[in-house]
N, C-alpha and C positions, 0 to 999 in steps of 0.2 A: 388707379384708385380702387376697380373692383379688384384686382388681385388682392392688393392689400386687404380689404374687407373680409375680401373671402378667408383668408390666411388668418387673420386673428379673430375671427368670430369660427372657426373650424377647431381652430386651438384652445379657444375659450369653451368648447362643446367639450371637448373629451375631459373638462377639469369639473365639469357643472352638473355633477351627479346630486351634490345636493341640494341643489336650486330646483325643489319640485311643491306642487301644488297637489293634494287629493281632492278630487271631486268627481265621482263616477270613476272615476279612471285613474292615474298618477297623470298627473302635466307635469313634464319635467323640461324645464330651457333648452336641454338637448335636441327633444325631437323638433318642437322652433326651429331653432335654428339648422338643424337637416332639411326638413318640408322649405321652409323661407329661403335656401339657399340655394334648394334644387330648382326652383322656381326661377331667381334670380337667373340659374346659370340654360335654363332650359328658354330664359328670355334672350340671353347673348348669344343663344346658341352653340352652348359649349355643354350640352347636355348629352353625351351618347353612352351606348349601351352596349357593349362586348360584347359578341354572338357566343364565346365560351362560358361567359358568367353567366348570360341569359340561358345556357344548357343547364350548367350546374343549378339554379333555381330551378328549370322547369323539370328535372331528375328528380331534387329534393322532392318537389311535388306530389308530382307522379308515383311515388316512393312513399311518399306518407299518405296518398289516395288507398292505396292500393293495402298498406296498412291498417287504415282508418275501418275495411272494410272485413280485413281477416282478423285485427286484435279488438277492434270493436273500441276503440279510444274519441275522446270528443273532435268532429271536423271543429270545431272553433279552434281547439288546439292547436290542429296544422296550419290553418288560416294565418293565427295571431304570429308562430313562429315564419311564417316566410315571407307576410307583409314587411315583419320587423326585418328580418335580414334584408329582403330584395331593398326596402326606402333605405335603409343603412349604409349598404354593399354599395350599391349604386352611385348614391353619393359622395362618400369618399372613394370611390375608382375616380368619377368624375374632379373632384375637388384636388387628388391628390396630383390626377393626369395635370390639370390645368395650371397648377401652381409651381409643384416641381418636385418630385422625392427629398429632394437633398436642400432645398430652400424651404421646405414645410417643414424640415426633421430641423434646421436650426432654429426655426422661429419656437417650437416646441421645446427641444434644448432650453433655449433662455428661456420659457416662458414656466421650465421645471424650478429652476434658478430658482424666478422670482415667489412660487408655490412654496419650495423647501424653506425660505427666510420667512416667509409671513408665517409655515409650519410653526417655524424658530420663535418668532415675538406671540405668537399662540400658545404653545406651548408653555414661555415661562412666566407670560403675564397669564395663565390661568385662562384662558377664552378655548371650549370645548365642542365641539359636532357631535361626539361621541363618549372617550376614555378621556379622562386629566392629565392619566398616568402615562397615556402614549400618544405619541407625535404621529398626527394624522394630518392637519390644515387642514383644508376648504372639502375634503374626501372624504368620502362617510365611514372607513375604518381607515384604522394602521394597515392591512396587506394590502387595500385598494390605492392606497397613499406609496409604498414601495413599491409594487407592481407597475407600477405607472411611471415613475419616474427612474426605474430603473436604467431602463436605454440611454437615459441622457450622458451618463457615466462616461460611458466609451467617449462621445463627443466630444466633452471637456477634457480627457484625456490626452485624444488626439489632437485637439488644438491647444494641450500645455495653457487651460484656463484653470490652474491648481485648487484656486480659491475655490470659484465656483463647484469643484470636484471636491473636493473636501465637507463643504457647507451640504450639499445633496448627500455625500455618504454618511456625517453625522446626522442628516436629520433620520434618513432610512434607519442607523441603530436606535435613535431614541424612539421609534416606532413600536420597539422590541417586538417586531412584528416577523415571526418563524419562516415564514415564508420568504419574505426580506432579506433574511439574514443567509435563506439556500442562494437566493439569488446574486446575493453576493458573491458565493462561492461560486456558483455558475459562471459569472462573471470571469473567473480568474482560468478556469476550464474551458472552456469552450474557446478561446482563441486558442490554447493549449495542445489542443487534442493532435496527437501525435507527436509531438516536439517536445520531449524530453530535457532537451540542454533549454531551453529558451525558458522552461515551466519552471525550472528548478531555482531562480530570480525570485517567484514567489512565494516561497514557501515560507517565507515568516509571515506576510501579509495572511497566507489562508492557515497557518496557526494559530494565529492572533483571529481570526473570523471562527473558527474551531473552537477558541476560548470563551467568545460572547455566547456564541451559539450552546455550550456547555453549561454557562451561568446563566443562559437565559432560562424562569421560572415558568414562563409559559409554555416554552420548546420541549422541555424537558417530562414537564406534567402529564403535556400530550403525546411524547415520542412511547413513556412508559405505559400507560392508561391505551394506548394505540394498540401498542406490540401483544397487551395482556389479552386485549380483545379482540384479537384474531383466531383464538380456538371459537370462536359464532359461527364458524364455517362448517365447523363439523358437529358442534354441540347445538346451533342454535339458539345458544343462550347467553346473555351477557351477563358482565359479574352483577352484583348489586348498585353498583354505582359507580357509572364513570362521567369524566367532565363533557362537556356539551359537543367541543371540537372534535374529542375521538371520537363520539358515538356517530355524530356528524359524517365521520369519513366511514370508518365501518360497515353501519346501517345502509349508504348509498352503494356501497363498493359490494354489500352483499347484495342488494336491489340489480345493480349493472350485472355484476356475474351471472346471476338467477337467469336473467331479462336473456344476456347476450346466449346462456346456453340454451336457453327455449327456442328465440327468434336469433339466432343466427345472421338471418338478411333484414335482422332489427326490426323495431317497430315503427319508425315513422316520426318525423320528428314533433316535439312535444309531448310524445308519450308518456315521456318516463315519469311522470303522476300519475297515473294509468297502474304502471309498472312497479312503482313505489307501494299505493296501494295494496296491489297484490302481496308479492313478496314478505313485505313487512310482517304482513299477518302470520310468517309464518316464524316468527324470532320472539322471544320472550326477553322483553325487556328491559333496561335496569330503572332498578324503584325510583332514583333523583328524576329520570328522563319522564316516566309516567306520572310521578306526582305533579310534577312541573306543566304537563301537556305539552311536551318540547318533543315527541315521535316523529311529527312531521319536517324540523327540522330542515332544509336548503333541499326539500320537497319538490323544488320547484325548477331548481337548476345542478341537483346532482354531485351537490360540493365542489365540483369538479369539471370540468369541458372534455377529457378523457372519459369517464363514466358517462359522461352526456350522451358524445358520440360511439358510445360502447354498445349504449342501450338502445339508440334511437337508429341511428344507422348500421348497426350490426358490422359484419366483415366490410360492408362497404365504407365504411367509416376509416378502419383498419390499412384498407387500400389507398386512401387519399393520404393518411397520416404516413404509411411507408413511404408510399411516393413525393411528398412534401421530406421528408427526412431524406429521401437518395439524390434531390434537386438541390438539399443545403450542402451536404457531401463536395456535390459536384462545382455549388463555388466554390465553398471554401478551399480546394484543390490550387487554385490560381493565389500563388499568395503574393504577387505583384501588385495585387490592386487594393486600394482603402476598401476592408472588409467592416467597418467601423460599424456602421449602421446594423449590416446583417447578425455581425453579434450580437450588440444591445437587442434589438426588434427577436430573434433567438431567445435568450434569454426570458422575455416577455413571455413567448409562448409557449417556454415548455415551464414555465410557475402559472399563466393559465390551463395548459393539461392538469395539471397538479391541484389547484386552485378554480371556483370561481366559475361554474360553468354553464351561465348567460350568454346564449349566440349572439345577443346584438348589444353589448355593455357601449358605454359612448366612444371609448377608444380602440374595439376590437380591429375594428375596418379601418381606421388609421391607420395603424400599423401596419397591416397585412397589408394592403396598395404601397403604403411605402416601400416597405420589404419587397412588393414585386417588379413595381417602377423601377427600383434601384439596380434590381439584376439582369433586368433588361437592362437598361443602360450598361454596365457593367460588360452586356453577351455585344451588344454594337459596339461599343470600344475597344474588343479582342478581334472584329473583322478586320 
């Protein structure tokens, strides 16, 4: 009976981004139900704590002390980022450990299913969180809506549940959500990679993803507005007016670069408002972004989880990402075994590099346990 609880109130967390309260602070249902669940499982005694993850926080720390005291950035900063990961990390390691990688990631599956249909009756009866015009559901944008639901993909797949695959891929395009629409192509690449004759079955499907992505008006806006404003690197100057999303990437991406080639061994996480500040001052901005007071802009998390850890972790950043990149290499190498999961959950985070770059978002830590659960299981099935 607690499994069960556990399992649909854990599932029900990573969907419940916009179930929040302002008072002092955001209350949002999420961290409820993490705090009430760690609680619950630290009563059964099914609460423990990995001597390696406990490194990796107390690194992070130590890392952003040590920062705090040579870039001069706020300790509350570092505080608020490691409380958030450690009560996060924690408990979905534990949540994920206790349940099962592969029976957490179906209850999730279906539980995308049912998000993308109520997207669907949301969408064309007019009932909105955010845009009218794109298909989001219960999630506070279109690419938080795709990004999320993307993994389920492969699942339905695997298990030949056509419908359900169908219904989650239409809602992802009505999304018209840029990011969505890479990940679909991701999607079709990355089981691909190296396999030539097997890749060559899809090539109408990523035509056809080529086409939307082509006619899409926001993709396009942003691909050209994007590409135009990348002479800021050496001019420091943007044109007179670009749309919010380019300047969005730009602005942050010249922030990361500035930051990573100062501090190298990075600044410490949280920084990069610290870092933003700086930098900025040194770009001449376009007149829509300053009339608007929109400079500050994803200020706060870096547009991006690449930029994030570019600026905040520096080369050590760089280290974990390689070596998370030659651990995926190294399964995917074994192509006997259901890689089902490790694609979808892939997928996921490299349109979070790209995307989105919040350490402790409600789904981040789900993923990632599952993703590690899984290959472990995966490495004792090959003894």
């Amino acid at each position: 009976m607690f499994k069960k609880y556990l399992t649909y109130s854990t599932i029900v967390a990573i969907f419940s981004e916009s179930i929040n309260y302002h008072w002092i602070i955001d209350l949002k249902l999420f961290y409820l139900i993490v705090i009430i669940n760690s609680i619950l499982l630290t009563i059964v005694n099914e609460f423990k704590i990995n001597k390696y993850h406990l490194l990796l926080i107390m690194f992070l720390f130590i890392h952003g002390v040590i920062a705090v005291f040579i870039i001069g950035y706020p300790f509350t900063s570092l505080i608020s980022q490691i409380i958030g990961i450690s009560i996060c990390s924690f408990y979905y390691y534990n949540a994920v450990r206790y349940v099962g990688a592969i029976k957490i990631f179906m209850y999730y599956s279906e539980f995308s299913f049912v998000v993308a249909v109520l997207g669907l009756l949301m969408f064309y009866c007019n009932i909105t969180l955010w845009d009218p015009y794109r298909l989001h559901s219960i999630l506070s944008e279109p690419s938080r809506f795709a990004i999320i639901l993307l993994p389920s993909l492969y699942y339905f797949i695997k298990n030949k549940s056509y419908l359900k695959f169908s219904v989650i891929l239409f809602s992802i395009i009505l999304s018209q959500s840029s990011i969505g629409l890479i990940g679909l192509l991701l999607l079709i690449i990355i089981p691909n990679l190296g396999l030539i004759k097997k890749s060559l079955k899809y090539i109408p499907i990523f035509i056809i993803l080529i086409f939307f992505i082509s006619k899409n008006e926001h993709f396009q806006i942003r691909y050209n507005e994007t590409m135009s404003s990348l002479s800021v690197f050496s001019t420091q100057k943007f044109d007179r007016t670009v749309n919010l999303s380019s300047y969005a990437l730009i602005s942050n991406t010249y922030v990361s670069y500035s930051s990573f080639k100062d501090h190298f061994l990075g600044t410490g996480l949280g920084a990069f408002e610290t870092m933003h500040d700086k930098y900025l001052s040194d770009l001449i901005l376009p007149y829509n972004i300053s009339a608007n007071n929109s400079q500050d802009i994803n200020k706060a998390d870096a547009n991006s989880l690449f930029l994030r850890i570019l600026s905040d972790l520096g080369i050590f950043g760089l280290i974990i990402l390689i070596y998370c990149s030659y651990k995926f290499f190294q399964v995917i190498k074994n192509k006997n075994k259901d890689l089902t999961i490790v694609y979808g959950i892939t997928v996921y985070f490299l349109l979070k590099l790209l995307r989105q770059g919040h350490y402790f978002p409600p789904e981040f830590y789900f993923f990632l346990f599952i993703f590690i659960f899984y290959i472990k299981d995966l490495k004792s099935s090959l003894k």
